[in-house]
C-alpha positions as CSV (number, residue, x, y, z in Angstrom):
1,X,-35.0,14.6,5.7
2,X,-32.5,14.0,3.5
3,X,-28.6,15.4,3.8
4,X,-26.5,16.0,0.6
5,X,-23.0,15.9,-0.1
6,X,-21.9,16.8,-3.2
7,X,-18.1,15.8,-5.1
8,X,-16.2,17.1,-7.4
9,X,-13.5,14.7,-9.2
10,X,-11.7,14.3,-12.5
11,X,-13.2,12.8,-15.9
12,X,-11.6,9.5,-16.3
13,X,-12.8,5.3,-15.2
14,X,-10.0,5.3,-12.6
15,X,-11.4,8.7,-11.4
16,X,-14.9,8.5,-11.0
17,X,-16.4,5.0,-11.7
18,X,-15.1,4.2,-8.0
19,X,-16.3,7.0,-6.4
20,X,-20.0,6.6,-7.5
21,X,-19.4,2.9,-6.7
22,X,-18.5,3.7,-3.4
23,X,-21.0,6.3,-2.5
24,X,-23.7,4.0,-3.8
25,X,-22.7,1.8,-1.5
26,X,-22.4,4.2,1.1
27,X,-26.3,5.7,1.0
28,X,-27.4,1.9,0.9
29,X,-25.9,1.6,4.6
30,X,-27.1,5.4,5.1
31,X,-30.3,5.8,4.5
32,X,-31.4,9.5,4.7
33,X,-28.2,10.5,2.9
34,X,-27.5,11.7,-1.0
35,X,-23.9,11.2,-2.6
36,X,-23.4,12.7,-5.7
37,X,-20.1,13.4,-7.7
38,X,-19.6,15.5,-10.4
39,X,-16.2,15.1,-12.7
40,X,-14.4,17.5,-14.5
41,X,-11.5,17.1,-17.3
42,X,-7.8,16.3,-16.3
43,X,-6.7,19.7,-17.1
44,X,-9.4,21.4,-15.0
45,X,-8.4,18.8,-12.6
46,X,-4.7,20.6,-12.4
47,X,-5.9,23.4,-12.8
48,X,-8.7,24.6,-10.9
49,X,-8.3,26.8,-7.5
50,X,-9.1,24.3,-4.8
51,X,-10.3,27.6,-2.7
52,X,-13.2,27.6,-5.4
53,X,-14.2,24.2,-5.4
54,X,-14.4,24.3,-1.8
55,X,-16.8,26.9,-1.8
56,X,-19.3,25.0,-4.0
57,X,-18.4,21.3,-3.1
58,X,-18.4,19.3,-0.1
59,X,-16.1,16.3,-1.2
60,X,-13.1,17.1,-3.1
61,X,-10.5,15.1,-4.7
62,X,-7.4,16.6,-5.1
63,X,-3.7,16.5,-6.0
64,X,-1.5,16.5,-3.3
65,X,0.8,19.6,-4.2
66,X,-2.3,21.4,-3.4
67,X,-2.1,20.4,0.5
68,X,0.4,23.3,1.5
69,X,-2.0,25.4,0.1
70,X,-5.2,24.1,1.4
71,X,-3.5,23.9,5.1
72,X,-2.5,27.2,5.2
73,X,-5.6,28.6,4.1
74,X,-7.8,26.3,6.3
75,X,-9.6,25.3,3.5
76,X,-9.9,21.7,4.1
77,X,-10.6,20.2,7.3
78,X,-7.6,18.8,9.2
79,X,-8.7,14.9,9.1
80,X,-6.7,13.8,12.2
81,X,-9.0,15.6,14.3
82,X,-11.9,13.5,13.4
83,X,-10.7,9.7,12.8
84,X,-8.9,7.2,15.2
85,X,-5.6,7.3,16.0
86,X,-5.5,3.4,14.7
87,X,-7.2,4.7,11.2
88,X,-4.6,7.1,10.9
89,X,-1.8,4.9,11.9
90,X,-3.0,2.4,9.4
91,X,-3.2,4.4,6.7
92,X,0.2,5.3,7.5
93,X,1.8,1.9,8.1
94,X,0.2,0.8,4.6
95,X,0.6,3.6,2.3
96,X,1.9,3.2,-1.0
97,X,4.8,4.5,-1.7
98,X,5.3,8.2,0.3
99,X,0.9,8.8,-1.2
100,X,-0.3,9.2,2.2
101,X,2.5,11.6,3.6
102,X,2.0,13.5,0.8
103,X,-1.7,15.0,1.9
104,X,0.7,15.5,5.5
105,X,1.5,19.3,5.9
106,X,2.6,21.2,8.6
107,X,0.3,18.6,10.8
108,X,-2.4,18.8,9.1
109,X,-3.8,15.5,6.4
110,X,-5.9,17.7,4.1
111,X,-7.0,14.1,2.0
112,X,-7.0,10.4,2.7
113,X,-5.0,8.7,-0.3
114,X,-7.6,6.7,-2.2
115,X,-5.4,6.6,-5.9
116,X,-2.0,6.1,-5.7
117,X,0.2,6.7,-8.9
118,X,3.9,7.7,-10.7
119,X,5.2,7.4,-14.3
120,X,5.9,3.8,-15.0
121,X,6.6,1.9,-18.0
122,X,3.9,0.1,-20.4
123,X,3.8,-1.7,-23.6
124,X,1.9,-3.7,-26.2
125,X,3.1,-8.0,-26.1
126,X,2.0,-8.2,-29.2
127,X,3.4,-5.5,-31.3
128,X,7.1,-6.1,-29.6
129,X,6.6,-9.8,-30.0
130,X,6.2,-8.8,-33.7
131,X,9.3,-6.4,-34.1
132,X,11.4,-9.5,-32.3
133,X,12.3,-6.4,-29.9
134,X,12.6,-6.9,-26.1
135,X,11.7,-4.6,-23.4
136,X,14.3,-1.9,-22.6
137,X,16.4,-2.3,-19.9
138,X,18.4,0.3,-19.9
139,X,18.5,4.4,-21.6
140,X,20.6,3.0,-24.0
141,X,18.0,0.4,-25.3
142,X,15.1,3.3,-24.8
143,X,16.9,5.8,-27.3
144,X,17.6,2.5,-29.7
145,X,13.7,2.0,-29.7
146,X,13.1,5.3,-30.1
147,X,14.8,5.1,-33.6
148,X,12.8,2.7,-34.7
149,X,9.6,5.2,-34.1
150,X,7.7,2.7,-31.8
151,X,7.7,4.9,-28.3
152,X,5.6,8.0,-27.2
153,X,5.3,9.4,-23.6
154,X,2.9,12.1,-22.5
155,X,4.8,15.7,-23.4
156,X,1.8,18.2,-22.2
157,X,3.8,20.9,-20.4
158,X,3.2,19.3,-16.9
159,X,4.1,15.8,-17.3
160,X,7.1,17.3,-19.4
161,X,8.5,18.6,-16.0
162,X,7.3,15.9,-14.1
163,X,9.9,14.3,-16.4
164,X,12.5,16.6,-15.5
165,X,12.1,16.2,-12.3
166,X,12.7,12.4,-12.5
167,X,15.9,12.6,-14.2
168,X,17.0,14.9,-11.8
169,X,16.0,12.6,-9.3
170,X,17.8,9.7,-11.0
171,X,20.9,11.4,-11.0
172,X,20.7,11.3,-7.0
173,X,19.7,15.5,-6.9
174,X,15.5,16.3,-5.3
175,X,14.6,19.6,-7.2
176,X,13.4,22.3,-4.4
177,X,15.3,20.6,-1.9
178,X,18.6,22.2,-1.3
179,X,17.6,25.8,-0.8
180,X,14.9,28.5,-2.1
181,X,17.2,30.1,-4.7
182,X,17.6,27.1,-6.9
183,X,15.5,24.5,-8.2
184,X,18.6,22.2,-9.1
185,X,22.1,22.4,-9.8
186,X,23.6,23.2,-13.0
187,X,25.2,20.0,-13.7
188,X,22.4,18.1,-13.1
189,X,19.5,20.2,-14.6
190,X,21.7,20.4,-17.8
191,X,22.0,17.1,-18.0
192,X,18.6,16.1,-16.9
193,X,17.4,18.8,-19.9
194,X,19.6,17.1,-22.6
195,X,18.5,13.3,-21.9
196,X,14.8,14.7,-22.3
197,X,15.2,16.2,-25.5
198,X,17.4,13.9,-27.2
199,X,14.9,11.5,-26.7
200,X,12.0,13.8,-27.9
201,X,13.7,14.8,-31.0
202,X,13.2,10.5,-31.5
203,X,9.4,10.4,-31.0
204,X,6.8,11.5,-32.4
205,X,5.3,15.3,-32.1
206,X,2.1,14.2,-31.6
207,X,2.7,13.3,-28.4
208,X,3.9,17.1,-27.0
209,X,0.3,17.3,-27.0
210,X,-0.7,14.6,-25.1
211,X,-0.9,13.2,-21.5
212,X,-0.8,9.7,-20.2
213,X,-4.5,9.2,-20.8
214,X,-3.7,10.2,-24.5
215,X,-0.4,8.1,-24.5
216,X,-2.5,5.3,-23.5
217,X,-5.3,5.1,-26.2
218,X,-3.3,5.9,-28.9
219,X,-1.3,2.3,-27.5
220,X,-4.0,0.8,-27.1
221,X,-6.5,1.6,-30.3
222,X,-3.6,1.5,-33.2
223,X,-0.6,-0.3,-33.5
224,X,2.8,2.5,-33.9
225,X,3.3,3.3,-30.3
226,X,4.6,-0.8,-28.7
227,X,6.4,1.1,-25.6
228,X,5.9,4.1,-23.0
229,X,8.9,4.6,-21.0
230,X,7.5,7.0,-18.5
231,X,3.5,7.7,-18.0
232,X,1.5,7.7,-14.6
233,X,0.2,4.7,-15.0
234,X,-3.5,4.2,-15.3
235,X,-4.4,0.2,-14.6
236,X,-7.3,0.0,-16.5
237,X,-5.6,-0.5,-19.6
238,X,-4.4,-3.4,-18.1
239,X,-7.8,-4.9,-17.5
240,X,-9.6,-7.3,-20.2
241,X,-12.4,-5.6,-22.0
242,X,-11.2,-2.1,-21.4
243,X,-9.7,-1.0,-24.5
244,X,-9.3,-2.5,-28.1
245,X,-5.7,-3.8,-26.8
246,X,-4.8,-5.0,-23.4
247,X,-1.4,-2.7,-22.5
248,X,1.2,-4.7,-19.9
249,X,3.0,-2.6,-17.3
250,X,6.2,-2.8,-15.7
251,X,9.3,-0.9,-14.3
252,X,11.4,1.7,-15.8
253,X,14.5,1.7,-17.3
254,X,18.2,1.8,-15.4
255,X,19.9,5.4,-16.1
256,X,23.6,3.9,-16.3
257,X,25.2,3.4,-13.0
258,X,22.4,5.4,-11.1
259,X,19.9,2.8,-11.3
260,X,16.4,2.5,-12.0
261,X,14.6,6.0,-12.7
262,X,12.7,7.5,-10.1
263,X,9.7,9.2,-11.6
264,X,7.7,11.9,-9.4
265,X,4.3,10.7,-7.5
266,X,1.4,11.3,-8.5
267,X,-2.1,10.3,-7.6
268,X,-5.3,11.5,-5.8
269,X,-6.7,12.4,-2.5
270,X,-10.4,12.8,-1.1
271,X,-10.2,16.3,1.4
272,X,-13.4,17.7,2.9
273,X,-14.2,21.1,2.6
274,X,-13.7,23.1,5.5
275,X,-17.3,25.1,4.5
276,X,-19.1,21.5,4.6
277,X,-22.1,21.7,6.8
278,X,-22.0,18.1,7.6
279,X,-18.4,17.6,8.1
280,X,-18.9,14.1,10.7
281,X,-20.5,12.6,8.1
282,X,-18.4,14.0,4.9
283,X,-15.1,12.4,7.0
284,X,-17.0,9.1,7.9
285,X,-17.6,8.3,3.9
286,X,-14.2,10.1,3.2
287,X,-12.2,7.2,5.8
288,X,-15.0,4.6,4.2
289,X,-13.4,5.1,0.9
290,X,-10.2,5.2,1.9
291,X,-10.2,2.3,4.7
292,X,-8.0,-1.2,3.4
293,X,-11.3,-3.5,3.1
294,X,-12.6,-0.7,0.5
295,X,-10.0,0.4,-1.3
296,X,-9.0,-3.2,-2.0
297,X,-12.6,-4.4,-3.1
298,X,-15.4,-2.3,-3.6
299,X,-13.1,0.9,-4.9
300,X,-10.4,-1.1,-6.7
301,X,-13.1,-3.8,-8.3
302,X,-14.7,-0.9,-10.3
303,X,-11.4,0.6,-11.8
304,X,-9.7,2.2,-8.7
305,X,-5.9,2.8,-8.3
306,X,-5.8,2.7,-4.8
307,X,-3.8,4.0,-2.6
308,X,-4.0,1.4,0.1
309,X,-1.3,-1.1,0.0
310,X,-3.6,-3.5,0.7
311,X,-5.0,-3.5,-3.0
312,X,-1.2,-3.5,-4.4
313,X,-0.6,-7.3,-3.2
314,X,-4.0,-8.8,-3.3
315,X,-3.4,-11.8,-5.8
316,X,-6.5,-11.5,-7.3
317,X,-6.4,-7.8,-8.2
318,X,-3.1,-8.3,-9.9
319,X,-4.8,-11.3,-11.7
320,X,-7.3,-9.3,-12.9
321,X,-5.3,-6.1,-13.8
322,X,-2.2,-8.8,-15.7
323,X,-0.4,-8.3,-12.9
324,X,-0.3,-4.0,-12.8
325,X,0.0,-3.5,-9.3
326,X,2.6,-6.1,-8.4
327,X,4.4,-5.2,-11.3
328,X,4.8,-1.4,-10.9
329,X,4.9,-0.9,-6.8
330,X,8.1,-1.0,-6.9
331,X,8.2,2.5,-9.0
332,X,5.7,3.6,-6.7
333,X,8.1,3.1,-3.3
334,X,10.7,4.8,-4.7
335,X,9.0,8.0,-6.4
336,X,10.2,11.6,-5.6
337,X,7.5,13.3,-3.6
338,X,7.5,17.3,-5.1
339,X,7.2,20.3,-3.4
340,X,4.1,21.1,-1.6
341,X,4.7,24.8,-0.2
342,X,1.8,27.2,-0.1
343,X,3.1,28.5,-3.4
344,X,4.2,25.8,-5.3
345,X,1.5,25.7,-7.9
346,X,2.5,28.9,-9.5
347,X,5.7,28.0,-10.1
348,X,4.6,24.2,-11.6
349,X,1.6,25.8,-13.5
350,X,4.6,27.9,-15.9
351,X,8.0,25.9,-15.7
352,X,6.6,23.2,-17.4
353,X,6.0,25.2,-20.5
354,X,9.7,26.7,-19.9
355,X,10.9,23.1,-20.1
356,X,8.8,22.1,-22.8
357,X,10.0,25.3,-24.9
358,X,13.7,24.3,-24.7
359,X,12.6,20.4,-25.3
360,X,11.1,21.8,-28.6
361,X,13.6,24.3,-29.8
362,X,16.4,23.9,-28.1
363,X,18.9,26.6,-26.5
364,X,20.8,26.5,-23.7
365,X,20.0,24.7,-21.4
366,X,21.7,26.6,-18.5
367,X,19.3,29.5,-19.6
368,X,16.3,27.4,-18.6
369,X,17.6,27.2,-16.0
370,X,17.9,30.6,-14.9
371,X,14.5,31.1,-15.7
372,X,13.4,28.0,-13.5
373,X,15.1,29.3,-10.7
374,X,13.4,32.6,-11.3
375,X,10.0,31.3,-11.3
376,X,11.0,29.1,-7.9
377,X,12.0,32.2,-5.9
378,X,8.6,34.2,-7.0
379,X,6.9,30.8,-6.0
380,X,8.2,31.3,-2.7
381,X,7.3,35.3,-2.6
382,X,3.9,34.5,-3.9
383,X,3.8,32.0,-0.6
384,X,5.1,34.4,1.8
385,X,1.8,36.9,1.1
């Protein structure tokens, strides 16, 4: 008799190459037992009502704003109930950056962190070797590049508050954090607001249609775009045979006196459904995937982003990935971890386009504002049903 599970993930290499790899590997050691994952595109990925996929999918790979949500609607099953206190601690002890708190809510890890991931900066060798320009260090050397028309970032409406958020960040200020009337202060937001779209206005307007995954062919198939500032970073591009062009990645810019920017975490967690009728076994291939000897081999090897520390330092990853995860760990450490209330996804899923509105046209700013801090409080309404 054979058991199935079936997965639902997002349609990318770094999303699902690694998870077939790993459940092929998984049914080898588990004979009786089916694995199969099915992928969907990275907007449906952001998307789509996790209390929907649960009902048709067994294995689910999600975003972790969605873990406030999932815990208070017992949709996922609480994974500390069914692994090893030492699993857990490990997976604590070696997270990447704040990945596996992020899955944490109220007590409950709704996902393990397999893919760990934040805006970082990328650019082509070659095409900045041939403008005789150096990487930027600094805003000021971002907006100078910028002139020259050789930048793009992703401008979709969520990355484009993603971005917000970092700058915010930057400027030593956590949107959502202070209170539930308002998102960010005045100062702040406004200036946050005007560093985005000054540099905007400098790129192309292609690009307030793309995300990273755009950003990232477009560098790596022609030869306009030589830097990204700010795009989660996706280390297949930095592996040979990949694309036409081999991208290199690094850190971002410094924002004056306030340092390096702190971009907002990103990346992906496996959660079981809490409908699952073979929840032992969905959690033992879940806490395979996600265990250090995995995620640094077997899931990294075939184009995983893992969220294991133990993948980040391994010299021969970073040989083979030109040094990615070395390079860009330190972005990850330091990345803003968003809100994650039971709510939040209604307010992220419409102030991105509010941001994105006054990027493109303009206004004032402290009248995006307003509107943000509207949409925060029914976020927290919405929560409260």
């Amino acid at each position: 008799m054979t058991t199935t599970l079936r997965g639902i993930t997002w349609n990318h290499s770094r999303g699902y190459v690694p998870k077939v790899a790993t459940a092929q590997r998984f049914m080898e050691t588990h004979p009786g037992v089916e694995i199969t994952w099915e992928k969907r595109s990275l907007q449906e990925f952001a998307d789509a009502p996790i209390e929907r996929l649960a009902e048709q999918y067994d294995l689910l790979i999600i975003d972790h704003p969605w873990a406030g949500f999932a815990a208070d609607k017992g949709i996922l099953v609480p994974l500390e109930q069914h692994v090893s206190a030492d699993f857990m601690a490990d997976q604590a002890q070696h997270t990447v950056g704040r990945s596996h708190e992020s899955y944490l809510f109220d007590g409950v890890q709704t996902a393990f962190a397999v893919d760990a991931a934040t805006p970082v900066a990328s650019y082509r060798q070659d095409l900045l070797a041939a403008a005789d320009v150096k990487i930027p260090q600094t805003w000021d050397d971002l907006l100078a590049l910028a002139k020259k028309g050789r930048i793009a970032f992703a401008g979709i409406p969520v990355d484009t508050l993603m971005n917000f958020y970092m700058l915010c960040v930057t400027q030593g200020e956590e949107p959502c954090k202070s209170n539930r009337e308002q998102v960010v202060s005045e100062d702040t937001g406004v200036r946050a607001l005007e560093l985005l779209r000054e540099l905007t206005l400098l790129c192309t307007t292609e690009m307030l249609n793309w995300n990273p995954i755009r950003v990232y062919e477009a560098m790596s198939s022609g030869d306009r775009v030589a830097y990204c500032p700010f795009a989660y970073g996706y280390s297949n591009y930095a592996r040979a045979g990949y694309a036409r062009h081999l991208l290199h990645f690094t850190d971002m810019v410094s924002l004056g006196a306030h340092g390096p920017l702190r971009s907002t975490l990103g990346g992906t967690g496996i959660g079981v459904s809490a409908r699952c009728a073979n929840i032992e076994l969905a959690v033992e291939y879940a806490a395979y995937m996600a265990s250090p000897e995995i995620q640094r081999t077997l899931f990294a090897e075939n184009g995983g982003q893992s969220g294991h520390r133990a993948a980040w330092v391994d010299e021969e990853l970073n040989r083979r990935t030109n040094g990615y995860f070395q390079a860009t760990l330190p972005a990850l450490d330091r990345a803003y971890l968003r809100p994650r209330y039971s709510g939040y996804l209604e307010f992220q899923d419409h102030a991105g386009d509010v941001v994105r509105d006054y990027i493109i046209s303009g206004g004032r700013p402290q009248a995006v504002l307003e509107r943000l801090n509207e949409l925060y409080r029914l976020s927290g309404m919405e929560a409260a049903k």
